[in-house]
C-alpha positions as CSV (number, residue, x, y, z in Angstrom):
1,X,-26.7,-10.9,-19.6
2,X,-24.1,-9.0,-17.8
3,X,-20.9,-9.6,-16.4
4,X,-19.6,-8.0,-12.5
5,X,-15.7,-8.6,-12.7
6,X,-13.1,-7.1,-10.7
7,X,-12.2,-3.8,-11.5
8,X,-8.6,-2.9,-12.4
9,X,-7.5,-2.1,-8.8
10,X,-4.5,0.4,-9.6
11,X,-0.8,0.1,-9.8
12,X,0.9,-3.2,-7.9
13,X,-2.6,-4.3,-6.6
14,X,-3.3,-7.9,-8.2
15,X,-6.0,-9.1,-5.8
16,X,-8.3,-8.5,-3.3
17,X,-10.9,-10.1,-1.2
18,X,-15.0,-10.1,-1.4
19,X,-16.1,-7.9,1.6
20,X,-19.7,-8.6,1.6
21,X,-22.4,-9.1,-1.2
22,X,-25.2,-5.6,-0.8
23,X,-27.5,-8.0,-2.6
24,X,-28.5,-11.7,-3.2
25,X,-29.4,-13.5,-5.8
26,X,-32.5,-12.7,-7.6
27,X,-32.4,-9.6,-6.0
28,X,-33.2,-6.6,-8.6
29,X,-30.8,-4.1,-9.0
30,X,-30.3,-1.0,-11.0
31,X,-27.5,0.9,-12.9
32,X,-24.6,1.6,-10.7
33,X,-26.0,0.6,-7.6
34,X,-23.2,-1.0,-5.4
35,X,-23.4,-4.6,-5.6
36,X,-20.4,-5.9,-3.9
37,X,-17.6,-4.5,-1.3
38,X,-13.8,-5.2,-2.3
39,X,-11.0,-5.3,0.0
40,X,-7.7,-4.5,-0.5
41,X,-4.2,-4.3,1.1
42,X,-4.7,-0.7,0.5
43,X,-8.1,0.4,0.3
44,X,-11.6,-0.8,0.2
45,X,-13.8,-0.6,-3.2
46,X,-17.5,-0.9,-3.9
47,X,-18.5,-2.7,-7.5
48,X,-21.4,-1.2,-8.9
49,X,-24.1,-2.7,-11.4
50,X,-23.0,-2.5,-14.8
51,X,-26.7,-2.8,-15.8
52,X,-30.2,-2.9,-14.5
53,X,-32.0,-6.3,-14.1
54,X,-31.4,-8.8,-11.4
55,X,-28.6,-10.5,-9.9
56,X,-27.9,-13.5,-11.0
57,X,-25.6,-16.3,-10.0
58,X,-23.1,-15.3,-7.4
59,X,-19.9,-17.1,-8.4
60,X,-17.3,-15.7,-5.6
61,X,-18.7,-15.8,-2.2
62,X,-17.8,-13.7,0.8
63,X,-14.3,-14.1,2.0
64,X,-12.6,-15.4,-0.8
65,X,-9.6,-13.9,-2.7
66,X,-10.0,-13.0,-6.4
67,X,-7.3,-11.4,-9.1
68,X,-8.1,-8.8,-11.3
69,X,-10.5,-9.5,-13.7
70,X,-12.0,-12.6,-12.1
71,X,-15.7,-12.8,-12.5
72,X,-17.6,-12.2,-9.4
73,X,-21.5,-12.6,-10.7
74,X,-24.2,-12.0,-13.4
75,X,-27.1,-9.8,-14.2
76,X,-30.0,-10.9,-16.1
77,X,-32.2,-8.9,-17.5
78,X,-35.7,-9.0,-16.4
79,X,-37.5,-9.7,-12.7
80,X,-37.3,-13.9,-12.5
81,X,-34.9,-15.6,-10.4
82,X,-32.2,-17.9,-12.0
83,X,-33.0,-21.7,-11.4
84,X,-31.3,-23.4,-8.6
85,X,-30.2,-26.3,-10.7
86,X,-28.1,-24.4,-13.0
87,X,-25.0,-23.1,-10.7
88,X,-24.7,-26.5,-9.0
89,X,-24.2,-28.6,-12.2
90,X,-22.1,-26.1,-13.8
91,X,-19.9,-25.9,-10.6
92,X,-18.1,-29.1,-10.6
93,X,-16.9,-28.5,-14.2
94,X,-14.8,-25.3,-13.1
95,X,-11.4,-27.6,-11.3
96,X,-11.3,-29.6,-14.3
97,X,-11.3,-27.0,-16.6
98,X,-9.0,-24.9,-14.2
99,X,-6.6,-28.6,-14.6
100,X,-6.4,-28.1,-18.0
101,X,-5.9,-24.7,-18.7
102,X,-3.0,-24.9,-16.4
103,X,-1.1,-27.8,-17.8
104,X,1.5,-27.2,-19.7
105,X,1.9,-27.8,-23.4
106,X,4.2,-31.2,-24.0
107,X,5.6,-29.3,-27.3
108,X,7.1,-26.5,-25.0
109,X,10.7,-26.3,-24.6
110,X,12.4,-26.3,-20.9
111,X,14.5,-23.0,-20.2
112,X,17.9,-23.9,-19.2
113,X,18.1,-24.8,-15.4
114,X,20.6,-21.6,-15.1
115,X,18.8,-19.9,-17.3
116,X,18.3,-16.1,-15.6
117,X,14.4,-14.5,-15.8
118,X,13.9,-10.6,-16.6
119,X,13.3,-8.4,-14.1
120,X,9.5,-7.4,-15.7
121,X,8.9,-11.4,-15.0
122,X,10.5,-11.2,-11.3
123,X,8.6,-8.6,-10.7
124,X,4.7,-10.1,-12.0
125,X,6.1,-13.0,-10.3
126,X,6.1,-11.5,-7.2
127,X,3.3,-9.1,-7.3
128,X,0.7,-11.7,-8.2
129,X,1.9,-14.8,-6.2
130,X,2.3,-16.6,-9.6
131,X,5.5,-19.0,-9.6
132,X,7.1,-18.2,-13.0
133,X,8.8,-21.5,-12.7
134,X,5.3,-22.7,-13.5
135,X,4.8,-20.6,-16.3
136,X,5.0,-22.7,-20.0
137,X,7.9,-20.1,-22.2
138,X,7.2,-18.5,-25.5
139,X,10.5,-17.3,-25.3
140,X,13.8,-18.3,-26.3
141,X,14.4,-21.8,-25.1
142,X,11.4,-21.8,-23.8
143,X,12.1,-18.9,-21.5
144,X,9.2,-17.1,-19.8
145,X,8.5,-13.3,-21.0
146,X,6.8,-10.6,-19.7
147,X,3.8,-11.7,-21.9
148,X,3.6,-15.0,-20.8
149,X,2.9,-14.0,-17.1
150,X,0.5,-11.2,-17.8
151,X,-1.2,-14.6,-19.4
152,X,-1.0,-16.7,-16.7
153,X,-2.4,-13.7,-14.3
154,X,-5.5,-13.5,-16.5
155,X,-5.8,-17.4,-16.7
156,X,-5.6,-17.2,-12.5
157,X,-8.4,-14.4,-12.9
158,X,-10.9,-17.0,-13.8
159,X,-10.8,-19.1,-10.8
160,X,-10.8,-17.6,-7.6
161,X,-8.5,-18.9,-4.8
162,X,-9.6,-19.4,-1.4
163,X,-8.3,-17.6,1.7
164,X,-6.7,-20.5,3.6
165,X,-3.2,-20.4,4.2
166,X,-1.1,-23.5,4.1
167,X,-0.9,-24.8,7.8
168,X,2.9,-24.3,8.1
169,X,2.7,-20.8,7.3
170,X,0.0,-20.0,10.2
171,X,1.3,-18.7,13.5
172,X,-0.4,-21.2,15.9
173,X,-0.6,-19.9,19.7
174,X,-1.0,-22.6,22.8
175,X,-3.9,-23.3,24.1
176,X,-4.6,-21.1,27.1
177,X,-5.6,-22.3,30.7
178,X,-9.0,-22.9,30.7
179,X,-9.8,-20.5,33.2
180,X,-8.1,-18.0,31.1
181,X,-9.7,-18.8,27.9
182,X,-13.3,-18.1,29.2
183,X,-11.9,-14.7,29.8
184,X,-11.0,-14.2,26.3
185,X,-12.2,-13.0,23.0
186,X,-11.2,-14.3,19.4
187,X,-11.8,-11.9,16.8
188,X,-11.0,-13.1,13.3
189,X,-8.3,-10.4,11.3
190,X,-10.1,-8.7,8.5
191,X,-8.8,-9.8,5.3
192,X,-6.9,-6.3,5.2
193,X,-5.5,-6.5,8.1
194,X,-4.0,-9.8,7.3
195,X,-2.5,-8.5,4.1
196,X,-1.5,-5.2,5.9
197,X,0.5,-7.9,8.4
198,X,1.8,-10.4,5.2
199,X,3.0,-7.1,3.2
200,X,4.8,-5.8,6.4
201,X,6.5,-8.8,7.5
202,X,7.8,-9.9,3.4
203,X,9.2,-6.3,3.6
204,X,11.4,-7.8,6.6
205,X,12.2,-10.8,5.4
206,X,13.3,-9.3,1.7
207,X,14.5,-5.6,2.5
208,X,17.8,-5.4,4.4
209,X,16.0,-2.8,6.8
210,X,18.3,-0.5,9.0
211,X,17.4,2.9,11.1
212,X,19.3,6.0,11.5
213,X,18.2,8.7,14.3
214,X,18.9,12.1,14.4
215,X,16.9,15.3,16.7
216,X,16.0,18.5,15.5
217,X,15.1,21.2,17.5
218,X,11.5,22.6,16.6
219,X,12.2,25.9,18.2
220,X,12.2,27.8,14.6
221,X,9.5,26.5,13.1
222,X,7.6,26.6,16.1
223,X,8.0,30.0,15.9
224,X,7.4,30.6,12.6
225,X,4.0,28.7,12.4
226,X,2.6,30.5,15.9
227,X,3.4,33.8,14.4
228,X,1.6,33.1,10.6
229,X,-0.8,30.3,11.4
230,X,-3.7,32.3,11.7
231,X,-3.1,34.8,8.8
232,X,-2.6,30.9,7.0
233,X,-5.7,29.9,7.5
234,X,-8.0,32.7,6.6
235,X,-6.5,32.7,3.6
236,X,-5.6,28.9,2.9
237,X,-8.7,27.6,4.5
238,X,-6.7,25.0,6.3
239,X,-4.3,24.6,9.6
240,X,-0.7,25.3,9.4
241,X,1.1,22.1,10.9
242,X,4.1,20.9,10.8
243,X,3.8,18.5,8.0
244,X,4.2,21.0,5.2
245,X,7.3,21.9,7.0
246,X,8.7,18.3,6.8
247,X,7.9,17.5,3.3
248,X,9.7,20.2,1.7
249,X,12.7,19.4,4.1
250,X,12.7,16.0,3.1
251,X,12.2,17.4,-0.9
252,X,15.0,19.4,-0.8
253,X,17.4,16.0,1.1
254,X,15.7,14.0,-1.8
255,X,17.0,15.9,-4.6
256,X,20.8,16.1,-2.9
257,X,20.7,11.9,-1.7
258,X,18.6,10.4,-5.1
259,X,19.1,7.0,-3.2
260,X,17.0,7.4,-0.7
261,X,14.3,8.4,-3.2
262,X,15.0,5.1,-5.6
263,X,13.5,1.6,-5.3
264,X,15.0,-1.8,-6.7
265,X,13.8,-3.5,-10.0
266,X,15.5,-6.5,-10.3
267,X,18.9,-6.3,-11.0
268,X,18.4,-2.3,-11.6
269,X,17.9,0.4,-9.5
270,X,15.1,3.0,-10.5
271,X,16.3,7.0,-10.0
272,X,13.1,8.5,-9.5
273,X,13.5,12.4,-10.8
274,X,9.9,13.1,-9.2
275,X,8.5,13.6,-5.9
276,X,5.3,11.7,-4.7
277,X,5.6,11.9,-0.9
278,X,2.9,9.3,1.1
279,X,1.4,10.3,4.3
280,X,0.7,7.8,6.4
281,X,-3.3,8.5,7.8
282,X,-4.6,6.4,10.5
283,X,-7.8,5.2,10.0
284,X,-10.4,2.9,12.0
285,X,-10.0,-0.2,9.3
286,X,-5.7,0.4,9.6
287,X,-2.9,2.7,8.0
288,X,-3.3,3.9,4.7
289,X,-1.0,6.2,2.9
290,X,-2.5,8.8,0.6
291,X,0.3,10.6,-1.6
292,X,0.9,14.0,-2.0
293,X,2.4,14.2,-5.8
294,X,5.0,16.6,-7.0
295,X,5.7,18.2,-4.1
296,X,9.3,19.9,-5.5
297,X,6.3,22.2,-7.7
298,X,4.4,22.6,-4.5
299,X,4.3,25.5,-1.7
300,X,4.3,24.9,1.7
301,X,0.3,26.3,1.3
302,X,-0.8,23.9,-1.5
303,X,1.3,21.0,0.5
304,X,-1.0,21.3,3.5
305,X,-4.7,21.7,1.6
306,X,-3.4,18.9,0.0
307,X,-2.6,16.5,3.0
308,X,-5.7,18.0,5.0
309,X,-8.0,16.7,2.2
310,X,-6.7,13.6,1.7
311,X,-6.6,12.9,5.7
312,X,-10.3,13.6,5.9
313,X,-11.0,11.7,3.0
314,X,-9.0,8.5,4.6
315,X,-10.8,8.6,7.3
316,X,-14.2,8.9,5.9
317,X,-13.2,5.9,3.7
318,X,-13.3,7.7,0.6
319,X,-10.0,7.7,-1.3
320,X,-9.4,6.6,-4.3
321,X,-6.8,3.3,-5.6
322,X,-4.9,5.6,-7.7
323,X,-4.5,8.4,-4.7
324,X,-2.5,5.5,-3.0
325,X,-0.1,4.4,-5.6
326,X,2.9,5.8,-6.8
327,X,4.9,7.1,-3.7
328,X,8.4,7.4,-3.9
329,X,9.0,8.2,0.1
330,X,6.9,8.2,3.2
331,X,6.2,10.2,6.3
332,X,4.9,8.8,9.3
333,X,4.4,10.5,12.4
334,X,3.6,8.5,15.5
335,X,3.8,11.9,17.5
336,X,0.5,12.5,17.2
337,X,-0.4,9.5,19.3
338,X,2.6,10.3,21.7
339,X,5.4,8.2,20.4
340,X,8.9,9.3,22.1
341,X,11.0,7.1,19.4
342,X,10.2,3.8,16.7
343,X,11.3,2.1,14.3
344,X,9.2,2.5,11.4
345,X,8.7,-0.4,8.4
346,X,9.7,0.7,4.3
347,X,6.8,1.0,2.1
348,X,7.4,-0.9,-0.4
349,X,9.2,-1.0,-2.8
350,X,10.1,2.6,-1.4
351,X,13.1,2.3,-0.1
352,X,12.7,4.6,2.8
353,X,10.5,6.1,5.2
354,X,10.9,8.7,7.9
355,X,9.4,8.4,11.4
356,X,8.3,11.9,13.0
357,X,7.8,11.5,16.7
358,X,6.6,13.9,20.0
359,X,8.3,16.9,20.8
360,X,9.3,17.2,23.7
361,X,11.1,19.9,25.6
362,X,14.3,18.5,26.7
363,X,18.0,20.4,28.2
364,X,20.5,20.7,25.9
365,X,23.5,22.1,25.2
366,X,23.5,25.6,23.4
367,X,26.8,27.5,22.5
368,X,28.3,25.9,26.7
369,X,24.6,26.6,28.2
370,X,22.0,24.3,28.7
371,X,19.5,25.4,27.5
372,X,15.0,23.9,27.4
373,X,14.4,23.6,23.8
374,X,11.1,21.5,22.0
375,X,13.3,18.9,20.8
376,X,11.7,15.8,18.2
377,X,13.4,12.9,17.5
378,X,13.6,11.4,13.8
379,X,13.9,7.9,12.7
380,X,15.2,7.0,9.2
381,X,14.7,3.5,8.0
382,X,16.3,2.3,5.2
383,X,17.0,-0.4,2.3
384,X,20.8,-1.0,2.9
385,X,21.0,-2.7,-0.6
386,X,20.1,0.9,-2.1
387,X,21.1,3.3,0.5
388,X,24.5,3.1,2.1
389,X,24.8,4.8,5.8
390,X,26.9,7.8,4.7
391,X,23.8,8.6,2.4
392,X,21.4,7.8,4.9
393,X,23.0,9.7,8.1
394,X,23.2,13.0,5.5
395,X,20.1,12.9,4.0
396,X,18.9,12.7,7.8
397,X,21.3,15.9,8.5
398,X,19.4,17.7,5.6
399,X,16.3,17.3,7.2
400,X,17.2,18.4,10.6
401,X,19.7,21.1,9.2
402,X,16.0,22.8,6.9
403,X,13.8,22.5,10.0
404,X,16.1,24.3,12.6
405,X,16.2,26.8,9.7
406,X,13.6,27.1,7.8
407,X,14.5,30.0,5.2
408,X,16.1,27.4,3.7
409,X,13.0,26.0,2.3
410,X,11.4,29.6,1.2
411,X,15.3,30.2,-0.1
412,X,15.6,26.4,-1.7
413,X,19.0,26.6,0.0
């Protein structure tokens, strides 16, 4: 007999939610045939058969939220169906032992009430949902270590937890007129799109979130890509946009403001010395951000392949977990979809995020002449607790200063 568990889902990602069985049980199935659908907050996943034989009992059923390395099913070997009897007596027995496995030892020693925890335990704490308060110590005076959460996330694997929220946390509307309410339609949120909405709005409420704004005027690199981007695509094989512009412009700000491309850990702040810039794709099921790794050691060329791939691939629902992990900045560009000027949301735990919007040809002033000039507005948002404003309003000056000339990114001036 076979196991289906949860797959490991990729860096920060603790838990997602059961899409849809493909099968039922005593339904055969053979090696690697996709068995069930997996949503995350980032992507969605299909399971496949770890072995050939039929499915057996179904232990996590649609809708329902499950940690990494929870046990979703069985195969059996063989064509005959598992008896009915079997999952309904065994099913009562799974609280209780869930009750005892997560009592606490009466020989364990209580932590001091002051008692500080270690960042890698704030961290697990808040990246499963696990209370570490909760957590029996192995530590010194019964402190709780690293290894005693990572052993409390596999103990929550076992059991998975349903999708209700508790009812104070639930944004209840009024009732509408009944002549109104005929008119209208209730859609229940997918389960990413509630997660997507949970993730954005604990980036508010933790992140002390401010936006800087700056213009650039697109006239150069306008120019520049209308006079190369055909000879760029016969021999790249992709378009010449603007986006390969902006990532080595924010690269090159990066390296000079390191704040704006740290997150918090804890008590410490993390210096990254590397350059994964995220792309944020819309896509029919919601915003993903693929990331475009070490993009100091790439051209312009290799940057735009590089997004056009992973675009198509996000929208054909075929990226990867590990594609979408390990940003250390994000570009958004609402432009596309005709946005003047926003305020964009931090990616956690990124600490920034740059919001590209329409250009627009506008009348400014140009050594005492006005003068039309494609003009685009930028948005910087920013953690505060990392990134003070003098940082922020340079870094933004950077930008604009590499796009309004950009030799400076051929030159790494």
């Amino acid at each position: 007999m076979a196991e289906i568990r949860v797959p490991t889902l990729g860096e920060s990602v603790t838990e997602a939610t059961i899409g849809r069985w493909f099968k039922k049980t005593g339904d055969a199935v053979a090696v690697d045939e996709p068995l069930v659908e997996l949503e995350t907050d980032k992507v969605t996943i299909e399971v496949p058969s770890p072995s050939a034989g039929t499915l057996g009992e179904i232990v996590v059923k649609d809708g329902e939220t499950v940690a990494v390395g929870a046990l979703l099913g069985q195969i059996t070997e063989g064509a005959a169906k598992p008896a009915a009897a079997k999952p309904a007596e065994a099913a009562p027995a799974k609280p209780a032992a869930a009750a005892a496995a997560a009592a606490p030892a009466p020989s364990q020693k209580s932590p001091p009430a002051d008692a500080p925890q270690a960042p890698s335990v704030r961290k697990l704490s808040a990246e499963s949902g696990i209370d570490a308060g909760t957590v029996a110590g192995s530590g010194k005076d019964g402190r709780v270590t690293k290894g005693d959460m990572l052993a409390a996330i596999e103990k929550a694997a076992a059991s998975p937890t349903p999708i209700n929220q508790p009812a104070a946390s639930l944004q209840v509307r009024a009732p509408s007129p009944p002549d109104d309410a005929a008119r209208e339609e209730r859609v229940r949120m997918t389960r990413l799109r509630q997660t997507i909405a949970r993730r954005l709005k604990d980036v508010q409420n933790t992140a002390a979130m401010l936006t800087t704004f700056n213009e650039v005027d697109m006239s150069n690199v306008m120019a520049l890509r209308g006079q190369y981007k055909e000879m760029f695509e016969k021999k790249h094989h992709a378009k010449l946009g603007f986006m390969g512009f902006f990532v080595k412009a924010c690269v090159q700000a990066l390296k000079e403001i390191p704040a704006v491309n740290a997150e918090i850990d804890g008590t410490d702040i993390v210096y990254k010395n590397y350059y994964h810039v995220g792309v944020a794709v819309g896509t029919d099921k919601g915003l993903v951000v693929p990331v475009v790794r070490d993009c100091d050691r790439k051209s312009i060329a290799e940057i735009e392949t590089t997004i056009a791939d992973l675009g198509k691939r996000a929208r054909d629902g075929q990226l990867k977990i590990d594609e979408m992990q390990g940003g250390t900045f994000t570009l958004t560009n609402g432009g596309i979809y005709g946005s003047l000027m926003s305020t964009p949301i931090l990616n956690a735990p990124q600490s920034a995020i740059l919001g590209m919007h329409k250009i627009q040809e506008r009348p400014v002033a140009i050594g005492g002449k006005v003068e039309v000039r494609p003009m685009m507005y930028l948005a910087l948002s920013y953690d505060h607790r990392v990134i003070d404003g003098k940082e922020a309003v340079t870094f933004l000056v950077r930008v604009k200063e590499n796009l309004e000339d950009p030799a400076r990114l051929v030159l790494d001036l």
